[in-house]
DRENVOVEX-476287 format. One line per field, with one value per residue (C-alpha): z, y, x; residue number from 1; residue in one letter. Coordinates in nm, 3 decimals. Last residue first. Layout:
N
z <- Z	...
y <- Y	...
x <- X	...
n <- NUM	...
res <- A	...
***
This chain:
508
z <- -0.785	-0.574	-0.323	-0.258	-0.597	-0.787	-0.946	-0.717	-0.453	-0.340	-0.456	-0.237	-0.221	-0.018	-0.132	0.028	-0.111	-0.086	0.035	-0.017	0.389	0.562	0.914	0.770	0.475	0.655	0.970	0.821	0.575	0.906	1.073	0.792	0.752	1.109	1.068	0.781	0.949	0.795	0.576	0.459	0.112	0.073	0.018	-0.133	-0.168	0.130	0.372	0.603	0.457	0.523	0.378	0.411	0.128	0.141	-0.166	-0.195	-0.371	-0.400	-0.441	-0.640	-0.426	-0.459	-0.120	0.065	0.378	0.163	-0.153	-0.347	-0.723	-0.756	-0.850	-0.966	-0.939	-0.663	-0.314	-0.171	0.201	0.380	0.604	0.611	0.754	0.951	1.254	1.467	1.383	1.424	1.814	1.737	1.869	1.672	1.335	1.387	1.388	1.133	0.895	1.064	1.021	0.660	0.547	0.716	0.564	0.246	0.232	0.355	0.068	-0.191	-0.089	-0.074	-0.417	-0.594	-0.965	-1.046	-0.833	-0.466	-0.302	-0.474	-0.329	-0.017	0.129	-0.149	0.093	0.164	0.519	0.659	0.925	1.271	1.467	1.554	1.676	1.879	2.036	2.169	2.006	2.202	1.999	1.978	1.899	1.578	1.443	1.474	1.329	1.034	0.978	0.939	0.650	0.456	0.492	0.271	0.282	0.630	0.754	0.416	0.411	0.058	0.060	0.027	-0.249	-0.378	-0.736	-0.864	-0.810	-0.543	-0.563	-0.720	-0.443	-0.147	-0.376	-0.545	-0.851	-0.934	-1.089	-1.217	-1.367	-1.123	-1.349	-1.768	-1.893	-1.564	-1.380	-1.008	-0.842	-0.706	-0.510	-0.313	-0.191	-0.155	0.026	0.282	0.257	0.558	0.474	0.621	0.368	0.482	0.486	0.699	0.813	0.919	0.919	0.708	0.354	0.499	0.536	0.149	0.049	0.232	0.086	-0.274	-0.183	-0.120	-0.372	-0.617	-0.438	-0.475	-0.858	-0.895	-0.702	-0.907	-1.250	-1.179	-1.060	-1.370	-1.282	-1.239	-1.252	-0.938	-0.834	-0.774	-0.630	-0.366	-0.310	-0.187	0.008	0.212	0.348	0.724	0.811	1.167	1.340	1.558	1.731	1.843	2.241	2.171	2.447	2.208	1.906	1.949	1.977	1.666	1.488	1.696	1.516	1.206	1.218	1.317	1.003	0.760	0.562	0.240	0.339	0.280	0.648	0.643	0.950	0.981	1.198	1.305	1.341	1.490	1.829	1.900	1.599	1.584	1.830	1.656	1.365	1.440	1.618	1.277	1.061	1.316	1.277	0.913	0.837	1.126	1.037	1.157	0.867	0.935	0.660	0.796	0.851	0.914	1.070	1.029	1.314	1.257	0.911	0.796	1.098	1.320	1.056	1.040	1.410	1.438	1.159	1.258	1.681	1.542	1.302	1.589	1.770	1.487	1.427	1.179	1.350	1.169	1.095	0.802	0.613	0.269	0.261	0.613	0.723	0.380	0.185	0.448	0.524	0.248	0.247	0.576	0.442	0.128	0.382	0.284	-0.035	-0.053	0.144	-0.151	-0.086	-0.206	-0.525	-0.775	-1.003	-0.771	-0.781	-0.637	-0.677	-0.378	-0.658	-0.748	-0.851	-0.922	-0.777	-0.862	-0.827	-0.944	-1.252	-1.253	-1.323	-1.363	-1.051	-0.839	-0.830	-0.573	-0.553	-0.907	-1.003	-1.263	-1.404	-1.703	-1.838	-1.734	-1.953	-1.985	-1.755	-1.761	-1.922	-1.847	-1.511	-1.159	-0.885	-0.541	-0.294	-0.076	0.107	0.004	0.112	0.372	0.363	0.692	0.525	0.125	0.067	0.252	0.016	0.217	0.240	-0.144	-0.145	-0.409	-0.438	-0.359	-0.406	-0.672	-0.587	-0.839	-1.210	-1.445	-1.804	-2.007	-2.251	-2.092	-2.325	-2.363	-2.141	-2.246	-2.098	-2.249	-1.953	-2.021	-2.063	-1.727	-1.552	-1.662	-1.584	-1.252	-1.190	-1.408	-1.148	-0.856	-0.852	-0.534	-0.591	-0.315	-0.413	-0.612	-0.850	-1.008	-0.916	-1.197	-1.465	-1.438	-1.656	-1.658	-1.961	-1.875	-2.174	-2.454	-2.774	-2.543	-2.477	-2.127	-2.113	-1.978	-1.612	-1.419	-1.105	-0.913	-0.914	-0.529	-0.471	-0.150	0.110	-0.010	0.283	0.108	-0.176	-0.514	-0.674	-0.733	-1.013	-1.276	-1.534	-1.299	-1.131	-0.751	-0.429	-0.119	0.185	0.552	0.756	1.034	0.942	0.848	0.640	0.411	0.385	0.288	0.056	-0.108	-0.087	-0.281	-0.614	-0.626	-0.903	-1.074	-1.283	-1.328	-1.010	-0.846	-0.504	-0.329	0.067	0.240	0.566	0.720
y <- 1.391	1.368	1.161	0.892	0.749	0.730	0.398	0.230	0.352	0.560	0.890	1.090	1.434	1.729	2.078	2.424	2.725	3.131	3.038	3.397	3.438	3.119	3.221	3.306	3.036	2.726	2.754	2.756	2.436	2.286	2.344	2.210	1.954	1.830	1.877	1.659	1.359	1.241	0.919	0.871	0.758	0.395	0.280	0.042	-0.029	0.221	-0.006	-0.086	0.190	0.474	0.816	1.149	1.369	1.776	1.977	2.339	2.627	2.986	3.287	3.561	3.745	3.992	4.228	4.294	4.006	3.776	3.685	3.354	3.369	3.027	3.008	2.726	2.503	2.319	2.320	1.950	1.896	1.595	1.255	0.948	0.645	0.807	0.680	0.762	1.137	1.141	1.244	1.579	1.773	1.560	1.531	1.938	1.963	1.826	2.035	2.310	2.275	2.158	2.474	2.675	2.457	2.504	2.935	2.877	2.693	2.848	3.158	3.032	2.887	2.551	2.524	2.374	2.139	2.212	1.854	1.718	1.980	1.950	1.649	1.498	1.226	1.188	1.204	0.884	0.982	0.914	0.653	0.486	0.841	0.894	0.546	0.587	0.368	0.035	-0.159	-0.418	-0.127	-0.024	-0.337	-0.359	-0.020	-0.149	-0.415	-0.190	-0.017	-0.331	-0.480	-0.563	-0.281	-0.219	-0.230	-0.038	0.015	0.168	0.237	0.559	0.715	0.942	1.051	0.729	0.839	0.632	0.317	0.320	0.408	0.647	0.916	0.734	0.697	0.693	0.416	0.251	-0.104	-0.378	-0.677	-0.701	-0.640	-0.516	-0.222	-0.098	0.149	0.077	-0.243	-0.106	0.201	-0.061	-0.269	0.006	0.264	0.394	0.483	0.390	0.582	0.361	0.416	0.702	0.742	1.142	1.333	1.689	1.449	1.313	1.701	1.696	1.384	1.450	1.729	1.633	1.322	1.501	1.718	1.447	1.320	1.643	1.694	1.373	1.391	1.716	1.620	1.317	1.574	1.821	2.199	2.263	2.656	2.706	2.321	2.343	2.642	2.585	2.290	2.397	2.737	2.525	2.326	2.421	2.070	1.966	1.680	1.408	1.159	0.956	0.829	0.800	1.134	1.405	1.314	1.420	1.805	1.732	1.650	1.990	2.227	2.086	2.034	2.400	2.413	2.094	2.014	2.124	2.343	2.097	2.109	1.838	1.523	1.372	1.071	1.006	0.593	0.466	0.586	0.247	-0.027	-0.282	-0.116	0.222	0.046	-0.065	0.277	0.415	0.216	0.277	0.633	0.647	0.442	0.595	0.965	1.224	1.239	1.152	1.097	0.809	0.831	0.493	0.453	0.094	-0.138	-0.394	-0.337	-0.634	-0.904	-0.627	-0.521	-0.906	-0.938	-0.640	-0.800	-1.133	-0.997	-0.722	-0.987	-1.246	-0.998	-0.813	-1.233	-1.451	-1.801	-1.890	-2.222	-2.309	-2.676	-2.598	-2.792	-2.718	-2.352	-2.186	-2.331	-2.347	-1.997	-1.868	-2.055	-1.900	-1.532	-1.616	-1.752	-1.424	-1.309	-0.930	-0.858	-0.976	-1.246	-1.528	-1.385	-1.617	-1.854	-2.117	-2.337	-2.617	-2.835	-3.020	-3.327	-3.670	-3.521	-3.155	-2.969	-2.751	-2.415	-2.263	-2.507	-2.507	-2.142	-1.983	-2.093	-2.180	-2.453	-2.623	-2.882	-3.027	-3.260	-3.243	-3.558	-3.539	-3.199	-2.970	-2.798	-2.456	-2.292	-1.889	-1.625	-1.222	-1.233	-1.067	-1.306	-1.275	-1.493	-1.519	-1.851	-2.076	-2.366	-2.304	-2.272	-2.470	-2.696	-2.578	-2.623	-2.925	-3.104	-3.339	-3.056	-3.060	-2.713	-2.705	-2.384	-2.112	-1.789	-1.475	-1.171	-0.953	-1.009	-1.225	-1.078	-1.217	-1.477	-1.570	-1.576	-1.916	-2.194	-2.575	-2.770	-2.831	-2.908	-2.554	-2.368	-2.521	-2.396	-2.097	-2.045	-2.082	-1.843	-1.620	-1.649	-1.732	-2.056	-2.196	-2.443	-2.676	-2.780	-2.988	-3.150	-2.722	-2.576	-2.437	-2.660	-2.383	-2.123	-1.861	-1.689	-1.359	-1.322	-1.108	-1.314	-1.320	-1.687	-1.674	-1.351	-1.066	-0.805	-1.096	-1.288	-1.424	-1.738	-1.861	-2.093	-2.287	-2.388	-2.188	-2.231	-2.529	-2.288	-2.183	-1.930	-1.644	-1.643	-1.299	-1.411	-1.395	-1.080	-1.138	-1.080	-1.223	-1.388	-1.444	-1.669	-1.483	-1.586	-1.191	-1.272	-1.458	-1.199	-0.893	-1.067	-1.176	-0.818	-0.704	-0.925	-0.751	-0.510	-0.825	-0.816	-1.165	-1.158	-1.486	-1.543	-1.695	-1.865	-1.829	-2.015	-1.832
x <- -0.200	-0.532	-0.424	-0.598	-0.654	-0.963	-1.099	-1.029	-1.028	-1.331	-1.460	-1.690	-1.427	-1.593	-1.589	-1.513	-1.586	-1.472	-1.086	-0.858	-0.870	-0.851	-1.082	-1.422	-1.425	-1.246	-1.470	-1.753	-1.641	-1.558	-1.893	-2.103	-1.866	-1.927	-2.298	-2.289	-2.141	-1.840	-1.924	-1.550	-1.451	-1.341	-0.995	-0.796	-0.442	-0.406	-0.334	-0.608	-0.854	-1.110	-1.091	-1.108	-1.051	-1.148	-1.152	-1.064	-1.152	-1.017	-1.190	-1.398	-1.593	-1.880	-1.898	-2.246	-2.122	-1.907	-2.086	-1.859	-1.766	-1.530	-1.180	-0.982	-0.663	-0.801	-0.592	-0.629	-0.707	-0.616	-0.747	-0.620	-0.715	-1.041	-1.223	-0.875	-0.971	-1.343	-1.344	-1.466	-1.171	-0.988	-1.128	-1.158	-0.790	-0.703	-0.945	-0.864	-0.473	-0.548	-0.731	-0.424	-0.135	-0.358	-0.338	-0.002	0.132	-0.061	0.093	0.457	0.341	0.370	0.236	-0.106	-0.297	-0.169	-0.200	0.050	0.277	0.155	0.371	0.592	0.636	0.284	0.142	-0.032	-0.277	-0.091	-0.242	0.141	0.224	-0.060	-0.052	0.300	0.590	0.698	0.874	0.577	0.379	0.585	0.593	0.159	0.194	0.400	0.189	-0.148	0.087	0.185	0.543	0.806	1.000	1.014	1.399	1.483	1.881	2.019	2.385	2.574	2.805	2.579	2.704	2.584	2.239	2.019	1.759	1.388	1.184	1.176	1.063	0.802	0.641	0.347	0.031	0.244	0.122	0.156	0.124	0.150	0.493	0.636	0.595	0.741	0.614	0.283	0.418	0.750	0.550	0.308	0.561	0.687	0.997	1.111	1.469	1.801	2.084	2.420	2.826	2.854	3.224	3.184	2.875	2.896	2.888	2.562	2.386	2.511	2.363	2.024	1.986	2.061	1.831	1.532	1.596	1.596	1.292	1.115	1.180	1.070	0.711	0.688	0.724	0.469	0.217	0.202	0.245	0.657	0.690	0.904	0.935	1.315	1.339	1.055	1.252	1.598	1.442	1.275	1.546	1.602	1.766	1.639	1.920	1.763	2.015	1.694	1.626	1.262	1.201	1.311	1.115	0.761	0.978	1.140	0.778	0.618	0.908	0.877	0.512	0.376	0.095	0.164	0.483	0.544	0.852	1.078	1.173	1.401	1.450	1.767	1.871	2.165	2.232	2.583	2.426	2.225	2.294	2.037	1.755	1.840	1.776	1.443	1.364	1.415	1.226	0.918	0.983	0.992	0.693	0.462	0.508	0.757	0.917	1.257	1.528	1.780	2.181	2.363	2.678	2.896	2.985	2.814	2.528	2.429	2.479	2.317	2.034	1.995	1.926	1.726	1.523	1.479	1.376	1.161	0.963	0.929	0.745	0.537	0.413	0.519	0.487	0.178	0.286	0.262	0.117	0.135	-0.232	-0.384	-0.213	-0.122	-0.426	-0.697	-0.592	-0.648	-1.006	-1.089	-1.010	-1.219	-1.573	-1.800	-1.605	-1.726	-1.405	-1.166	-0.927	-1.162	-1.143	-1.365	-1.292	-1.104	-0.815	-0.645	-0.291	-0.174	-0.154	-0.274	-0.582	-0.594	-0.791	-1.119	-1.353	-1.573	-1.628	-2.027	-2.018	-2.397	-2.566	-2.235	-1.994	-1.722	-1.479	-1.488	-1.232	-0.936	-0.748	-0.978	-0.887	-1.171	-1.432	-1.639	-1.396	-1.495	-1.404	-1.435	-1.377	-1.422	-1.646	-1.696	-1.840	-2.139	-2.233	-2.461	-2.323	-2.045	-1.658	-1.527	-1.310	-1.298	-0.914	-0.904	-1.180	-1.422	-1.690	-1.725	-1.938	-2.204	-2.486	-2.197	-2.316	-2.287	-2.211	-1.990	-1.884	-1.973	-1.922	-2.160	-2.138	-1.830	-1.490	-1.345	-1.173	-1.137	-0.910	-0.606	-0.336	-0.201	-0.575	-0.703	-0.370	-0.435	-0.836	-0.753	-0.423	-0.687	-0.969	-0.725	-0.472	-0.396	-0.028	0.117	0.487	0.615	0.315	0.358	0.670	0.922	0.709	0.429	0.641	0.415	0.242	0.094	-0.132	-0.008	-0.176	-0.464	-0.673	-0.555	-0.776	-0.572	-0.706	-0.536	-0.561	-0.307	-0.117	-0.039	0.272	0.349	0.607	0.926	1.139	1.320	1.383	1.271	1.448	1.252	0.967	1.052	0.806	0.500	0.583	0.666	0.472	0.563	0.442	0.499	0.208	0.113	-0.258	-0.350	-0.033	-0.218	-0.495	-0.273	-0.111	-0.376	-0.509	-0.185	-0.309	-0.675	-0.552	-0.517	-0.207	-0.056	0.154	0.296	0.234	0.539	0.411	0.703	0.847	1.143
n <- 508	507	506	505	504	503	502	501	500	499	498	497	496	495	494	493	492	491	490	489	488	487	486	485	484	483	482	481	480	479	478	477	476	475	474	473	472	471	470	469	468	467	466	465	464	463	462	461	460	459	458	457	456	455	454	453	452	451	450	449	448	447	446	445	444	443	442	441	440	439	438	437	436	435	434	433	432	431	430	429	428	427	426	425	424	423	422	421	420	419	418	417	416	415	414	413	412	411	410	409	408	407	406	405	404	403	402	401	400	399	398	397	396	395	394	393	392	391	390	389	388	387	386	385	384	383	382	381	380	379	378	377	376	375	374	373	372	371	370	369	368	367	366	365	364	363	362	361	360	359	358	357	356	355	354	353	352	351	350	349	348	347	346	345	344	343	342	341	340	339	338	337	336	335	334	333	332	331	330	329	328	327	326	325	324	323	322	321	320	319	318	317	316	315	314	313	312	311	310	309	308	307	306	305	304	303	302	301	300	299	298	297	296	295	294	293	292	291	290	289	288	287	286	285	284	283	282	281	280	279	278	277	276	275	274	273	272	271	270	269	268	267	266	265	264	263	262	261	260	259	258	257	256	255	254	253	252	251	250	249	248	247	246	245	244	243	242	241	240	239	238	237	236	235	234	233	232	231	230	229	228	227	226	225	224	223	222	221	220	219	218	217	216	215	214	213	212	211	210	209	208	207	206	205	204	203	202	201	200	199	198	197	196	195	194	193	192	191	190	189	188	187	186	185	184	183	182	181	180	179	178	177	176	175	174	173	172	171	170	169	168	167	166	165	164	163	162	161	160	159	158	157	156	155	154	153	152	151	150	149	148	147	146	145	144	143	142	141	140	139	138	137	136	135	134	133	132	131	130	129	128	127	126	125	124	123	122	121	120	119	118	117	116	115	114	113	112	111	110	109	108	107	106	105	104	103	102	101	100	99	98	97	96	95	94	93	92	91	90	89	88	87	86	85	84	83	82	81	80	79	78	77	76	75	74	73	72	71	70	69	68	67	66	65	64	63	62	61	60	59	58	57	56	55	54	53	52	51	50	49	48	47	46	45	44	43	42	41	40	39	38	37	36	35	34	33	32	31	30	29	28	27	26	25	24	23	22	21	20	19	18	17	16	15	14	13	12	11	10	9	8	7	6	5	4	3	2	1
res <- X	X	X	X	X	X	X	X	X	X	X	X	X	X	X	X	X	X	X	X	X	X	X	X	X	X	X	X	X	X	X	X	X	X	X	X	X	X	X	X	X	X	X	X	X	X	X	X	X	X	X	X	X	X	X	X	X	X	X	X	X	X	X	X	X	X	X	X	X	X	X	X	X	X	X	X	X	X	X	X	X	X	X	X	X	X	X	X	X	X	X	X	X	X	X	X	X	X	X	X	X	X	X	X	X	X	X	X	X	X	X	X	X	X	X	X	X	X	X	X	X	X	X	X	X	X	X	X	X	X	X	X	X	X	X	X	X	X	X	X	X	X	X	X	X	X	X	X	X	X	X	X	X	X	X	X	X	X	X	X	X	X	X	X	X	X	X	X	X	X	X	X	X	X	X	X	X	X	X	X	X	X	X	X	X	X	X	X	X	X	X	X	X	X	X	X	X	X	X	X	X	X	X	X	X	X	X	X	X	X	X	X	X	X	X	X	X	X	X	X	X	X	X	X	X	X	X	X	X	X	X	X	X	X	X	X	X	X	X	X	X	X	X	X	X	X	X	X	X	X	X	X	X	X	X	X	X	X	X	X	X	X	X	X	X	X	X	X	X	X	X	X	X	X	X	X	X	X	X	X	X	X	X	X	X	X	X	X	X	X	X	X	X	X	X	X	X	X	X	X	X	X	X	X	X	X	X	X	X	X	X	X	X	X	X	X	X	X	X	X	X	X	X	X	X	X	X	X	X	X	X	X	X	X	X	X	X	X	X	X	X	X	X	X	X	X	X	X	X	X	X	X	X	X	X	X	X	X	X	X	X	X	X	X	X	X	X	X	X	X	X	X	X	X	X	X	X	X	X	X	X	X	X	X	X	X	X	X	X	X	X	X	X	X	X	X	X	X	X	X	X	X	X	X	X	X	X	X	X	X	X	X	X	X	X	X	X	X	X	X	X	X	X	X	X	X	X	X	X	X	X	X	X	X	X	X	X	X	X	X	X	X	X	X	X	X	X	X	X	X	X	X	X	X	X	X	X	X	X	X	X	X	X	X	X	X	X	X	X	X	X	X	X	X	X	X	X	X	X	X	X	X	X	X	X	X	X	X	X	X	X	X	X	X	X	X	X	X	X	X	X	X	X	X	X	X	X	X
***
């Protein structure tokens, strides 16, 4: 399969890349800079990321360009840039003044390949501390704006380019054209990676992998979990069971409508009663990280002992996706944790099952694009993302049965409402968070002193980043009226206006 490799210096913009190359059905991965893959004939081009490190750091990502560089076609971003201009001893030193945001393009070298169809004048975004002050002689100009003449270059002699600025990030006017430039004109892709020819590889692998061997997956009822599942039901029919656990953290009614949803997909679905399991285990626990493990151990304690009552299973299927994959690993420098997750990070010795992940390399808006090419209903493919923890990271504090409730109710209305009011499919994800306080609130002649709770609603493609939602403010108005008379112990209801970055989505 033809892959483009991008290697990861730290930008928090290094998942859009990804995102943007594969807009072009052209397949791509992610890797950290000092761990590059083994480079093979399917390899067809290399992209270095940005970084949040100046070249000129003691700790700067250092990669070994000798791997691939004058072998195979190279795009270097902002840092990726700045890099290569440092190793053939340019000259690159801290800005006067931080450039970052709009700027525009006032020289375009319409003969370059790179550039074809990027205009003059057009907007592009820019996020760095130093800039290019001189190239080595062998290097060439391709674009500049007002205050960086070196916006961009290549090498001569070589597929090798580069630019300052992030031509993956929305603000850039012309970036997703330039992408594709690169992967399409200079590494010279096809674009054959579509959600079709995906389902046919990996059913075909999952057949080769897995035979005859039985396979038990953890349902959710979401998008990830069900699309991994009708993959490998595809592959290996009846040799999968599937399992889905009432952790007790789900939302109002979901166990019982989830298994219903599931009748008619032609799933072995067995419910697992399991409440009991993690309140038990999070009695007490207050900070988030705490609780996301103590959930996936439990997760996999249950799931290890409903396995043990299934004979001859040899394989844990789970839904993970890439920024699952993405936001939990950390090396020196790149992808930082931000969490961990409970579908991440392999199994316990103890479990003697193997780890199958039919999605794990693709991005949310992917997996729905999977999903429909299998065949999977609208509603369930439009389902908000739920989190694996559920709503224990959305109760700040310790984890109640009343806490529980009192938020299963807030979020029922919440839910709801986006539906009835047509706002549901306008919205990525959508939730309400119980805050660890308690407000004085007048109901009718009576002093109260309640709950609060926040509401998040948000609008994304994957979840990497994500803007808050502009809900009308009549529709608030209504829900937060509906919240206060009909969730008794809730006096005030808030609504979250942070975008990510710098907040996350969830609030722990």
């Amino acid at each position: 399969m033809q892959t483009i490799l991008i290697l990861d210096h730290g930008s928090q913009y290094t998942q859009l890349i990804a995102r943007k190359i594969r807009e072009a059905n052209v397949y791509c991965e992610i890797h950290p800079y000092n761990k590059i893959p083994q480079i093979t004939d399917d390899v067809k081009g290399i992209v270095l990321s940005g970084s949040p490190f100046s070249v000129t750091d003691s700790q700067a990502p250092d990669t070994d360009l000798s791997v691939f560089k004058g072998k195979l076609p190279v795009l270097g971003i902002c840092y990726g840039a700045q890099y290569m201009v440092h190793k053939s001893n340019g000259k690159v030193e801290k800005s006067a003044i931080r450039e970052y945001g709009r700027a525009r393009l006032v020289s375009v070298n319409e003969d370059c390949k790179l550039l074809k169809g990027v205009k003059k004048d057009s907007q592009v975004w820019m996020s760095h501390g130093d800039t290019i002050l001189q190239l080595p002689e062998n290097f060439e100009i391709i674009c500049s704006t007002n205050d960086v003449e070196n916006a961009g270059y290549k090498i001569k002699g070589e597929e090798t380019y580069a630019v300052q600025f992030h031509p993956e990030v929305h603000h850039s006017e012309f970036g997703s054209t330039l992408l594709k430039n690169f992967v399409m004109d200079i590494c010279h892709c096809d674009g054959s990676w579509t959600p079709k020819s995906f389902v046919e590889s990996t059913v075909n692998d999952l057949k080769k992998k897995l035979q005859n061997d039985k396979v038990v997956l953890g349902l959710s009822g979401g998008v990830d979990s069900s699309v991994a599942a009708m993959l490998l039901h595809r592959a290996i029919g009846q040799n999968l069971t599937c399992i889905f656990v009432d952790n007790g953290l789900l939302r109002k009614n979901e166990f019982e409508d989830v298994l219903e949803s599931y009748k008619n997909m032609g799933l072995n679905v067995i419910g697992v009663n399991a409440k009991n399991d993690f309140y038990s285990v999070l009695a007490g626990v207050t900070e988030p990280e705490k609780k996301r493990k103590a959930i996936g151990k439990t997760f996999i304690d249950v799931f290890d002992r409903e396995a043990n009552k299934l004979k001859d299973v040899k394989w844990l299927g789970q839904g993970t996706i890439y920024p699952d994959v993405i936001e939990s690993s950390s090396v020196k420098g790149p992808s930082q944790t931000i969490k961990s997750h409970h579908n991440v990070g392999g199994l316990p010795d103890y479990m003697k099952l193997q780890l199958v992940e039919p999605l794990r390399l693709l991005f949310k808006d992917e997996v729905r694009r999977v999903g429909k090419e299998l065949g999977l209903k609208d509603e369930l493919l439009q389902r908000h993302p739920f989190p694996g923890p559920g709503l224990a990271i959305r109760i700040l504090g310790d984890i109640t049965e009343e806490k529980i409730k009192i938020l299963q109710e807030v979020d029922h209305i919440f839910i709801s409402s986006l539906k009835e009011h047509n706002l549901y499919n306008k919205v990525w994800q959508a939730g309400a968070i119980l805050l660890p306080i308690q407000s004085v609130g007048v109901m009718g002649d009576e002093r109260t002193y309640e709950r609060v709770v926040a509401l998040r609603a948000v609008e994304s493609v994957d979840g990497m980043t994500a803007d808050w939602c502009h809900l009308p403010y009549e529709f608030l108005a209504e829900v937060s009226n509906k919240i206060i008379n009909q969730v008794k112990g809730v006096n005030r209801v808030c609504y979250d206006i942070s975008s990510k970055p710098p907040a996350t989505i969830e609030w722990e």
